[in-house]
N, CA, C and O atoms as a Tinker XYZ file with bonds, in Angstrom:
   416  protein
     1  N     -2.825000   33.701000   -9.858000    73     2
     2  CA    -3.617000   32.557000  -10.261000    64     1     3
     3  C     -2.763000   31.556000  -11.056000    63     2     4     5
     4  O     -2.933000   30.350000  -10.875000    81     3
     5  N     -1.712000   32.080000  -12.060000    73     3     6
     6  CA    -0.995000   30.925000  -12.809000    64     5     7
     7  C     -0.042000   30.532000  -11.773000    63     6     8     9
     8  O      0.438000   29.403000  -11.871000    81     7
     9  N      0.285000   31.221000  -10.870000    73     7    10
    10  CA     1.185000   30.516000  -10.201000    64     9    11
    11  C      0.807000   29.514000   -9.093000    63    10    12    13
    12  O      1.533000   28.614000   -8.671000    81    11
    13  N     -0.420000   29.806000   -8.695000    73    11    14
    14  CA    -1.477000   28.623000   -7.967000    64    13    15
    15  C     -1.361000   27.402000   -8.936000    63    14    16    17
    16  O     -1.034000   26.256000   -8.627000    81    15
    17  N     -1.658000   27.829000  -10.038000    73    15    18
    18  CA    -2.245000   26.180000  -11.274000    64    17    19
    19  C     -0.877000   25.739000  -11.493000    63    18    20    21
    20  O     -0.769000   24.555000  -11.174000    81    19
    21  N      0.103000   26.197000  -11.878000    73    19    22
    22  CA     1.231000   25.746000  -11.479000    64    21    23
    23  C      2.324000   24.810000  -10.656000    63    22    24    25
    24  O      3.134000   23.992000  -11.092000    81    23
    25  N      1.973000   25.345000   -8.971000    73    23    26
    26  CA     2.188000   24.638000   -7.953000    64    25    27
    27  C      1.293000   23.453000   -7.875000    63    26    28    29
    28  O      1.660000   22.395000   -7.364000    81    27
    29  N      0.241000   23.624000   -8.332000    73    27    30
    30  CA    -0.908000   22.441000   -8.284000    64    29    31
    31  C     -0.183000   21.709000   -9.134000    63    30    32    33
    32  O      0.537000   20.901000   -8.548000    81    31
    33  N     -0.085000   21.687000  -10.611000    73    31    34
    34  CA     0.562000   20.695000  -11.637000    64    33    35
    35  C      1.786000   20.311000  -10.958000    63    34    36    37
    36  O      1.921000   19.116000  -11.218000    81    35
    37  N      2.622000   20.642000  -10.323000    73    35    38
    38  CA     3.870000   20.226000   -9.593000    64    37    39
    39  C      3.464000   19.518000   -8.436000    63    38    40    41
    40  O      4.274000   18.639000   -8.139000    81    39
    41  N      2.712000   19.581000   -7.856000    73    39    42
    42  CA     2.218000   18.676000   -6.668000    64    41    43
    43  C      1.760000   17.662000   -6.917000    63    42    44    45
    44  O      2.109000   16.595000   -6.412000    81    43
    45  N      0.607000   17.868000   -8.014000    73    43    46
    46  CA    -0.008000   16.673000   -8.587000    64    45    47
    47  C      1.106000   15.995000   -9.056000    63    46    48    49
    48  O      1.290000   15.068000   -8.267000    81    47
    49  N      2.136000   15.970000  -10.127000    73    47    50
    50  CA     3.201000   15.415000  -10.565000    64    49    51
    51  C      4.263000   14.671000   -9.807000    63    50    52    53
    52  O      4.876000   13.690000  -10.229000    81    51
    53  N      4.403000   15.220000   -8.704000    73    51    54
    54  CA     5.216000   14.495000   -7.434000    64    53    55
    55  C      4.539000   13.336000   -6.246000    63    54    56    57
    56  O      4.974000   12.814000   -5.220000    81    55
    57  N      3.186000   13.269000   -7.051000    73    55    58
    58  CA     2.329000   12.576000   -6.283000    64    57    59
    59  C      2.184000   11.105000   -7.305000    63    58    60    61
    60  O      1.292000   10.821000   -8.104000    81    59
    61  N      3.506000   10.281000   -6.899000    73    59    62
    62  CA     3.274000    8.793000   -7.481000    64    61    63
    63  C      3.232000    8.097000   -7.151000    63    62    64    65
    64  O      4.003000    7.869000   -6.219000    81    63
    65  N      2.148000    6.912000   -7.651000    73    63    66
    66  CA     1.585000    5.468000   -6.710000    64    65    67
    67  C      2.903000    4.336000   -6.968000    63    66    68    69
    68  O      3.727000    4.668000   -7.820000    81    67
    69  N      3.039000    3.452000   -6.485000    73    67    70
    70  CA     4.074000    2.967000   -5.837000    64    69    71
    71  C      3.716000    1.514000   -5.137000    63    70    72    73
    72  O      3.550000    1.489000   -3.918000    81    71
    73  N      3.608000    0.390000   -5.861000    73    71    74
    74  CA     3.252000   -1.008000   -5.121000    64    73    75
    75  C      4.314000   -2.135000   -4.869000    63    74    76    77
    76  O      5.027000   -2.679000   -5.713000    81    75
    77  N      4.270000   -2.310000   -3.837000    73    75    78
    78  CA     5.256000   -3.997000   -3.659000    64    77    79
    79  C      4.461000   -4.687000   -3.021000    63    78    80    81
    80  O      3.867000   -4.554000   -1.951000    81    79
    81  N      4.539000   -5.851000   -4.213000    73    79    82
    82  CA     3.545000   -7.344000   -3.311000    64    81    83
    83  C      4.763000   -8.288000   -3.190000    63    82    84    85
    84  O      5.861000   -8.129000   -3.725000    81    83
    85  N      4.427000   -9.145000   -2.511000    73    83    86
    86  CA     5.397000  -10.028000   -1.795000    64    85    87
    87  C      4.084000  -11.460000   -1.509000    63    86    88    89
    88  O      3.284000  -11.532000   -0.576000    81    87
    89  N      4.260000  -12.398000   -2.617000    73    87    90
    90  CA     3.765000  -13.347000   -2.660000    64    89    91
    91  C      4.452000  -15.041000   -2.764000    63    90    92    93
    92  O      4.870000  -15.719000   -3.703000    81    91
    93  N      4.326000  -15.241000   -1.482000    73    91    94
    94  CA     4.946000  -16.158000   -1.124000    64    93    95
    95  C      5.194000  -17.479000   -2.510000    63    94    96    97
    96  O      6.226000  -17.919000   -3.017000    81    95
    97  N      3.673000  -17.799000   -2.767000    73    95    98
    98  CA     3.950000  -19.329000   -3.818000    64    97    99
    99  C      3.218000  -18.369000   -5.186000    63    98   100   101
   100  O      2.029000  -18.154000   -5.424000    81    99
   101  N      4.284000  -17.989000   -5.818000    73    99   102
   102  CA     3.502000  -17.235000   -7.158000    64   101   103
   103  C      2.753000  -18.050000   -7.837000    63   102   104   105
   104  O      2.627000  -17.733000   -9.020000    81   103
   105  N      1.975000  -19.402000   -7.353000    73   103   106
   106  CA     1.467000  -20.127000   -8.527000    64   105   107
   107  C     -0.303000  -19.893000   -7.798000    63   106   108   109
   108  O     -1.317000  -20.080000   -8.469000    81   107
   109  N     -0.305000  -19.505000   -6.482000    73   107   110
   110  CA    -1.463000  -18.836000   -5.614000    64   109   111
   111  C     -2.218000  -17.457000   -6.870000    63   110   112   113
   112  O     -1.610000  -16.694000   -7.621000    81   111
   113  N     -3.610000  -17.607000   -6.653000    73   111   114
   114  CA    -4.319000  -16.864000   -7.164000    64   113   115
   115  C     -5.240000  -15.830000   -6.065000    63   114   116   117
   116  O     -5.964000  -16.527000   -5.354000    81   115
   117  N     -5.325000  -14.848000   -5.873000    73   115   118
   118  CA    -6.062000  -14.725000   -4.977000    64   117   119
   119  C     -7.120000  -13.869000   -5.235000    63   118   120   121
   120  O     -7.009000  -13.158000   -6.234000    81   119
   121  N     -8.561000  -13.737000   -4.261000    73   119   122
   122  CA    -9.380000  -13.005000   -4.591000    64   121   123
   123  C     -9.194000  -11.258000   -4.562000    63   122   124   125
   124  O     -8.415000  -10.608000   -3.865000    81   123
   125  N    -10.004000  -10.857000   -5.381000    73   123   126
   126  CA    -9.542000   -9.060000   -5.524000    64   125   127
   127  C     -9.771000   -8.392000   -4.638000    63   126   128   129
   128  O     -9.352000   -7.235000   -4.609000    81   127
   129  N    -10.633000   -9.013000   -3.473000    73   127   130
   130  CA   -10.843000   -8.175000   -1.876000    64   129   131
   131  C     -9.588000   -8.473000   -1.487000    63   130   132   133
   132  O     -8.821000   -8.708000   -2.422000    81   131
   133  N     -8.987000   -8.559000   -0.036000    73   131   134
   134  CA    -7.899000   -8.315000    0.562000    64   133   135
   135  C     -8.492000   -8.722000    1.931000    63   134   136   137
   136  O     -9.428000   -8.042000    2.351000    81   135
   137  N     -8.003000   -9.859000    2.740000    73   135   138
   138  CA    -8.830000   -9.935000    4.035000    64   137   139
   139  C     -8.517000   -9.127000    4.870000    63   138   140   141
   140  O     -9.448000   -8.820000    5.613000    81   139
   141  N     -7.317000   -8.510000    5.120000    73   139   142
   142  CA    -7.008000   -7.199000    5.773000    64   141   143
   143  C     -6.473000   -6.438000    4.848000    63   142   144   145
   144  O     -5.950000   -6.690000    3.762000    81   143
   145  N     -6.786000   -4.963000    5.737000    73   143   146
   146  CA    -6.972000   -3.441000    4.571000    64   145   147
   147  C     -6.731000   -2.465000    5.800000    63   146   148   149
   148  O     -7.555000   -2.253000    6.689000    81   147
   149  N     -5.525000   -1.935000    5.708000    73   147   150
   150  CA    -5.415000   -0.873000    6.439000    64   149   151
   151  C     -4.391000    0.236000    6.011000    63   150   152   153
   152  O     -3.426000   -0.155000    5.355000    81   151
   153  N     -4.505000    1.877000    6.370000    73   151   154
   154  CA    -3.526000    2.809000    6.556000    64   153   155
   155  C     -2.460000    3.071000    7.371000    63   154   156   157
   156  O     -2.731000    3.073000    8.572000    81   155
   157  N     -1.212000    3.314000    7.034000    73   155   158
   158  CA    -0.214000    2.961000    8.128000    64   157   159
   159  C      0.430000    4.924000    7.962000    63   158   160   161
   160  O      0.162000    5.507000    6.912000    81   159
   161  N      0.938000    5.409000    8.678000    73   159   162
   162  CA     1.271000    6.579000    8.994000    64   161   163
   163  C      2.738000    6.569000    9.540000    63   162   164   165
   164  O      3.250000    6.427000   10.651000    81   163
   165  N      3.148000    6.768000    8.371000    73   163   166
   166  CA     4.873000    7.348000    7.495000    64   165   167
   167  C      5.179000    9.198000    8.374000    63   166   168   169
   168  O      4.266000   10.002000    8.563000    81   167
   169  N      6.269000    9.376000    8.655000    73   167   170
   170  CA     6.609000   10.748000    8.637000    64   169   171
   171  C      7.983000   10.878000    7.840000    63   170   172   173
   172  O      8.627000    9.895000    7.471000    81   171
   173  N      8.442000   12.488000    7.567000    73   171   174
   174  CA     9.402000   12.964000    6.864000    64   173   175
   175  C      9.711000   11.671000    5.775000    63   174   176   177
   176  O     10.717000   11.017000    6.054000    81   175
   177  N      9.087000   11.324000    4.794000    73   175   178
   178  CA     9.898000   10.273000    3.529000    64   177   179
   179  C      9.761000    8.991000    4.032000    63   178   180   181
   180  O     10.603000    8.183000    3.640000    81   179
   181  N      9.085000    8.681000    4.644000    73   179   182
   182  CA     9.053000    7.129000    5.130000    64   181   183
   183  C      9.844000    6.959000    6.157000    63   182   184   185
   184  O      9.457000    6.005000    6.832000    81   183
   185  N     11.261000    7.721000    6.788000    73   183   186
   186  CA    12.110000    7.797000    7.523000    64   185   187
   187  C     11.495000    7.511000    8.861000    63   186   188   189
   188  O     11.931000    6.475000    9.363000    81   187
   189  N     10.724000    8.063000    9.473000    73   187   190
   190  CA    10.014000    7.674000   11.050000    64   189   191
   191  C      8.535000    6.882000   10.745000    63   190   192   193
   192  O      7.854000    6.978000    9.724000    81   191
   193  N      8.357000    6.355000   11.532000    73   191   194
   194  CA     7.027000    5.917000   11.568000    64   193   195
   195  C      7.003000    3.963000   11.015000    63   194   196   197
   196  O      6.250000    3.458000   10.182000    81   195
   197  N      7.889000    3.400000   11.680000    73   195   198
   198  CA     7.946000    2.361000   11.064000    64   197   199
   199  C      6.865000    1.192000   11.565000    63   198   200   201
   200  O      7.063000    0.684000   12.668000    81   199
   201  N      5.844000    0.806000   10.851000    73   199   202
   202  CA     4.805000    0.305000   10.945000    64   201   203
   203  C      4.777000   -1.315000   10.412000    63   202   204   205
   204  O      5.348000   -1.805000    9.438000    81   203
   205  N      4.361000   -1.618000   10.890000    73   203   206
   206  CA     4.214000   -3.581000   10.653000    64   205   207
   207  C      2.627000   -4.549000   10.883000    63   206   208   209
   208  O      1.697000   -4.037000   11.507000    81   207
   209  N      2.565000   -5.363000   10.540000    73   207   210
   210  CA     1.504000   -6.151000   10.607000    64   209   211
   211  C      1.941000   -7.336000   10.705000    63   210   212   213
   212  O      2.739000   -7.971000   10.015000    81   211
   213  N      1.338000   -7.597000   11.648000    73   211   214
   214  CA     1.962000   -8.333000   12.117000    64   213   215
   215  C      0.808000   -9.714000   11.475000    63   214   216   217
   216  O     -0.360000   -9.688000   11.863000    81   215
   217  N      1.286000  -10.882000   10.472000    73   215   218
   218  CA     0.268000  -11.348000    9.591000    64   217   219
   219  C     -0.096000  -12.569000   10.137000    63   218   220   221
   220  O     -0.829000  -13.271000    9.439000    81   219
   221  N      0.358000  -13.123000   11.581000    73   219   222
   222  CA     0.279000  -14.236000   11.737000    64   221   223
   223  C     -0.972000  -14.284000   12.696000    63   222   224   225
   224  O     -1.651000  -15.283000   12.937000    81   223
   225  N     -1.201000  -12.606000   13.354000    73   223   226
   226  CA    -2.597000  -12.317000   13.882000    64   225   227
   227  C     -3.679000  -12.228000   12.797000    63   226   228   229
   228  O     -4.852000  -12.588000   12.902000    81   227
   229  N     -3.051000  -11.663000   11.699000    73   227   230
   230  CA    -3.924000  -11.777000   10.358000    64   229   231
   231  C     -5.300000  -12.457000   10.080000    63   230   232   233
   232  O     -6.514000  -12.254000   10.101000    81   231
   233  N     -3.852000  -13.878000    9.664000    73   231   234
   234  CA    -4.080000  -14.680000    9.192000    64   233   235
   235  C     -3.522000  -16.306000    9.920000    63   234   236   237
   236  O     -2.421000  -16.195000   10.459000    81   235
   237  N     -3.911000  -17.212000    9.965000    73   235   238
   238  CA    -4.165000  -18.535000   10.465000    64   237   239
   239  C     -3.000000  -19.310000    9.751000    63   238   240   241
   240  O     -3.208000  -20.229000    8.959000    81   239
   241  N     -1.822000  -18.880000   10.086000    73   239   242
   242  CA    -1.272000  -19.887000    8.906000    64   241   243
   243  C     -0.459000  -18.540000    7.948000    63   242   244   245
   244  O     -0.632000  -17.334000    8.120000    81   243
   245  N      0.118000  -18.968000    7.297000    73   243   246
   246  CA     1.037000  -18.526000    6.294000    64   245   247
   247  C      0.138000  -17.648000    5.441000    63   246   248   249
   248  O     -0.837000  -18.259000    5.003000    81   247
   249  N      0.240000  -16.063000    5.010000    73   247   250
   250  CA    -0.527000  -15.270000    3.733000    64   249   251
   251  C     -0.100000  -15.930000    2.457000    63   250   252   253
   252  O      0.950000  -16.451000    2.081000    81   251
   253  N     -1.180000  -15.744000    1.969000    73   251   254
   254  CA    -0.858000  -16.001000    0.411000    64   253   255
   255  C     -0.247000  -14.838000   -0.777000    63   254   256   257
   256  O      0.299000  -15.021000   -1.865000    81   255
   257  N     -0.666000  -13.389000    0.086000    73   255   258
   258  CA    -0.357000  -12.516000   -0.426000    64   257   259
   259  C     -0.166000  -11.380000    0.467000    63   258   260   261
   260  O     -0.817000  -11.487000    1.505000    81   259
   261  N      0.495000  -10.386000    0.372000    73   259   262
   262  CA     0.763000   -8.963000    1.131000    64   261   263
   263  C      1.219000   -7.903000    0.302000    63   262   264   265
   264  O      1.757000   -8.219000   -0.759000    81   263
   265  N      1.112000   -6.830000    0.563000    73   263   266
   266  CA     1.160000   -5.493000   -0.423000    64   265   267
   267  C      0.857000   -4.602000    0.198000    63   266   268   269
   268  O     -0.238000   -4.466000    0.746000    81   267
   269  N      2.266000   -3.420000    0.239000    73   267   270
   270  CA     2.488000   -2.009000    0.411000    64   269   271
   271  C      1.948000   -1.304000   -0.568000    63   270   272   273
   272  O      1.919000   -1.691000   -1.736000    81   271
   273  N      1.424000   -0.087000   -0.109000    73   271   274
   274  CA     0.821000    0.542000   -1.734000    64   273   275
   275  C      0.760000    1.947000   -1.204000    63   274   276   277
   276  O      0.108000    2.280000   -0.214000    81   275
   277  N      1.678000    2.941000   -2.133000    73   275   278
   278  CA     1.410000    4.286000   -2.200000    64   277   279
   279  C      0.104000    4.488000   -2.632000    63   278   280   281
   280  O     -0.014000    3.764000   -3.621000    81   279
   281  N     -1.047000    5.133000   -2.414000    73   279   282
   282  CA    -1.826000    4.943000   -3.383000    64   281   283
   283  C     -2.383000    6.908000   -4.046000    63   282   284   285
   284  O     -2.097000    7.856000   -3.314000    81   283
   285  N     -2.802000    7.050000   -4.811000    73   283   286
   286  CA    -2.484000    8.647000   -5.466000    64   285   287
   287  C     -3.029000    9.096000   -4.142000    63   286   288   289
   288  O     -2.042000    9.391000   -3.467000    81   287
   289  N     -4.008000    9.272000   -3.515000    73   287   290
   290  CA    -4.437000    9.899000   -2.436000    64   289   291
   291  C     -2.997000    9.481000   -1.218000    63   290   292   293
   292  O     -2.187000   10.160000   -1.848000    81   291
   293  N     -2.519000    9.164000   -0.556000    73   291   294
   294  CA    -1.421000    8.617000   -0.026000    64   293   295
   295  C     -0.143000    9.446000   -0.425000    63   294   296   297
   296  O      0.502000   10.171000    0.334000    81   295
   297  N      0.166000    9.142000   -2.102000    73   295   298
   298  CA     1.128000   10.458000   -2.811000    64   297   299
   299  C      0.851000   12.190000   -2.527000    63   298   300   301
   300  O      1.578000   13.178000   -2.424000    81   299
   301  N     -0.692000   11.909000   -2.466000    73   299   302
   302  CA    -1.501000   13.857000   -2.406000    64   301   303
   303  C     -1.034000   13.866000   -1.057000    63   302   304   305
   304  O      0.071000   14.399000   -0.951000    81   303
   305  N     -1.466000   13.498000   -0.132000    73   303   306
   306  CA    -0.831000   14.233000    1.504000    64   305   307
   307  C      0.543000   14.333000    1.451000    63   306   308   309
   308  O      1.172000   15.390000    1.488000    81   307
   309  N      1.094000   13.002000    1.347000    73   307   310
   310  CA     2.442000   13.608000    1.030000    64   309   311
   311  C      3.233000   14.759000    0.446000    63   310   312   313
   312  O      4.133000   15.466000    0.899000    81   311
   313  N      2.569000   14.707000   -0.753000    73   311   314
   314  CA     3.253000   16.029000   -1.492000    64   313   315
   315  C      2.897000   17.187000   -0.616000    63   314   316   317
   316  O      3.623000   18.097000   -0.217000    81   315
   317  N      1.515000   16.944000   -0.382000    73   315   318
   318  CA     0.758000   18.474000    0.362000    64   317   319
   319  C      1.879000   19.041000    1.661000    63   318   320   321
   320  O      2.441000   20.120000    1.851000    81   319
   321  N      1.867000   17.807000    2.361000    73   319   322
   322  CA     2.825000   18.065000    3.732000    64   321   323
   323  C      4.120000   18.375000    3.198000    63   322   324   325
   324  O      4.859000   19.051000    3.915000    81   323
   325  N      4.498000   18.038000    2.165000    73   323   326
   326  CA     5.948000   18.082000    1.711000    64   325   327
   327  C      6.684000   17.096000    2.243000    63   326   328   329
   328  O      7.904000   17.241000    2.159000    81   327
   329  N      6.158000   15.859000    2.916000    73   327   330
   330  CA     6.588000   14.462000    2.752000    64   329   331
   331  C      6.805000   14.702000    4.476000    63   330   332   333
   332  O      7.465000   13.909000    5.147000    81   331
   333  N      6.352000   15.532000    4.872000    73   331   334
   334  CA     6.093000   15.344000    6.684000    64   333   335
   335  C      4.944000   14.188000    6.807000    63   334   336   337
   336  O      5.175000   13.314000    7.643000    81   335
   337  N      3.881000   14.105000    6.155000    73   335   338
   338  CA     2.984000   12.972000    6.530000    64   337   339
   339  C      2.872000   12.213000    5.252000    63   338   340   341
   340  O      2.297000   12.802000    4.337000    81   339
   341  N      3.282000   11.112000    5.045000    73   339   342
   342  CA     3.563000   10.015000    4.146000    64   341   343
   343  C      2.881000    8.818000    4.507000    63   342   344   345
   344  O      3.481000    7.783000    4.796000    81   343
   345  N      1.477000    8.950000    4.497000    73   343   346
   346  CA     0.997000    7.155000    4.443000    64   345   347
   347  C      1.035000    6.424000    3.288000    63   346   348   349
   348  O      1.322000    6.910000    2.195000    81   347
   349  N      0.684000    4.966000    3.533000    73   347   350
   350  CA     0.868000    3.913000    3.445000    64   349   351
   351  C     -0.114000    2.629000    2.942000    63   350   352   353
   352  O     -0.047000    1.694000    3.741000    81   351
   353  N     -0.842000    2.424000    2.010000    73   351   354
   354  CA    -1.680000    1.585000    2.495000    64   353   355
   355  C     -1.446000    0.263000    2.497000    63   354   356   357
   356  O     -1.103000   -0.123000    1.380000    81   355
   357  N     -1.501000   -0.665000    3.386000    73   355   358
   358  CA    -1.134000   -2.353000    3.821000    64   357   359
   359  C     -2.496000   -3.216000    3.144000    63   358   360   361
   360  O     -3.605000   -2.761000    3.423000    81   359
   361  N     -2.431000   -4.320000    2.354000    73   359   362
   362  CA    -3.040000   -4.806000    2.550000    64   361   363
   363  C     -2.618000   -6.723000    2.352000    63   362   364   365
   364  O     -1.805000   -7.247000    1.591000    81   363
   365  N     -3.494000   -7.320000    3.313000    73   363   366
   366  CA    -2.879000   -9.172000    3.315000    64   365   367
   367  C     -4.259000   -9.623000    3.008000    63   366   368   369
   368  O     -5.366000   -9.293000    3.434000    81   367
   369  N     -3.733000  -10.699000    1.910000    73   367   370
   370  CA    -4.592000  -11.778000    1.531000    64   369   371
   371  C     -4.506000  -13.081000    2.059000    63   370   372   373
   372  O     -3.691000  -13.835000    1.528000    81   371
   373  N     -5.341000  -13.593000    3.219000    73   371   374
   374  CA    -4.861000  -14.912000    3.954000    64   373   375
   375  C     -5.274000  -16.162000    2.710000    63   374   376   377
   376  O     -5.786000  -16.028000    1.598000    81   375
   377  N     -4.884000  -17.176000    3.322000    73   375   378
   378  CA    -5.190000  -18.432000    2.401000    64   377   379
   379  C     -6.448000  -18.995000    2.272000    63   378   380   381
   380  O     -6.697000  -19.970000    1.563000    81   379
   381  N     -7.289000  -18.351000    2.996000    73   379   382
   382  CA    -8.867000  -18.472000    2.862000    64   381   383
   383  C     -9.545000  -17.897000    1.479000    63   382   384   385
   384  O    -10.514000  -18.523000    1.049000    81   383
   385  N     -9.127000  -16.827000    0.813000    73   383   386
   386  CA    -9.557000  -15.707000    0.162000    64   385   387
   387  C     -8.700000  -16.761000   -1.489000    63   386   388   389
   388  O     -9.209000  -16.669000   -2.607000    81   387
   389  N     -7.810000  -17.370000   -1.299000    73   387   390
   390  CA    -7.076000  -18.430000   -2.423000    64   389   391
   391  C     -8.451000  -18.476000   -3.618000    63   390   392   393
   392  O     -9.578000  -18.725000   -3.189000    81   391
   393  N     -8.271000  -18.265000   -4.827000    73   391   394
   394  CA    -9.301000  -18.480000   -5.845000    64   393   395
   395  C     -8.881000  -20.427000   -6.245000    63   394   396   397
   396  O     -9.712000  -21.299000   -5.992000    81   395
   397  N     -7.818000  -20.679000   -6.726000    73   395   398
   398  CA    -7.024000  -21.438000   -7.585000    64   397   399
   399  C     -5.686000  -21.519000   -7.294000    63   398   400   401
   400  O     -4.852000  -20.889000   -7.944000    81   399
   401  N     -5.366000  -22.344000   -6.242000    73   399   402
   402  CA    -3.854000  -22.944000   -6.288000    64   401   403
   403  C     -3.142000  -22.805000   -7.441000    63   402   404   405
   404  O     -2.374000  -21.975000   -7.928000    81   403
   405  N     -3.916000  -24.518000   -7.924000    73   403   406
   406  CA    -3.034000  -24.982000   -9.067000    64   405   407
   407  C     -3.149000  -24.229000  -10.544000    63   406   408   409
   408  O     -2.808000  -24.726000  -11.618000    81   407
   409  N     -3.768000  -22.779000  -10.314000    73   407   410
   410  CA    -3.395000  -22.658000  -12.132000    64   409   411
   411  C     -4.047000  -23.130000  -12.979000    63   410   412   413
   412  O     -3.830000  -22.752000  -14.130000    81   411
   413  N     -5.267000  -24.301000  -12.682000    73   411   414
   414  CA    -5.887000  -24.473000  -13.700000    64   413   415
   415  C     -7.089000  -23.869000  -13.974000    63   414   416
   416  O     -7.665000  -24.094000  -15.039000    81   415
């Protein structure tokens, strides 16, 4: 049994969230939904499985925002598989979803 709760605390621990946004005009505000939202499916460490979105089907025009995201559930399979299944979650904010350009 301690060595079950154990492996659990070590799994849980190797299971970390992980974000890159990539926002074109940082002075863009955008709303907290996401107009697209999807899971992308990673194998062995991110190494196979190379996945894209393609944003121009997206979105109409240039995103205002985009973001890769480990997210803790995303980290849990991973760890579980031992990094054989590694998703991903994608999500793009088109220029429709814009709160406030200018900052004021």
């Amino acid at each position: 049994m301690k060595k079950t709760m154990i492996m659990g605390a070590v799994l849980i621990g190797l299971t970390g969230c992980s974000t890159v946004t990539i926002k074109p005009d940082p002075t863009v505000v955008v709303n907290k939904t996401p107009s697209y939202e999807d899971s992308r499916h990673f194998f062995f460490w991110g190494l196979a499985g190379e996945e894209r979105v393609n944003v121009s089907e997206v979105c109409e025009g240039q995103p205002a925002q985009m973001q890769s995201q480990q997210t803790f559930l995303d980290g849990l399979f991973g760890g579980l598989t031992l990094g054989i299944y590694a998703p991903h979650s994608v999500k793009v904010w088109c220029q429709d979803t814009v709160i406030n350009k200018e900052g004021v």
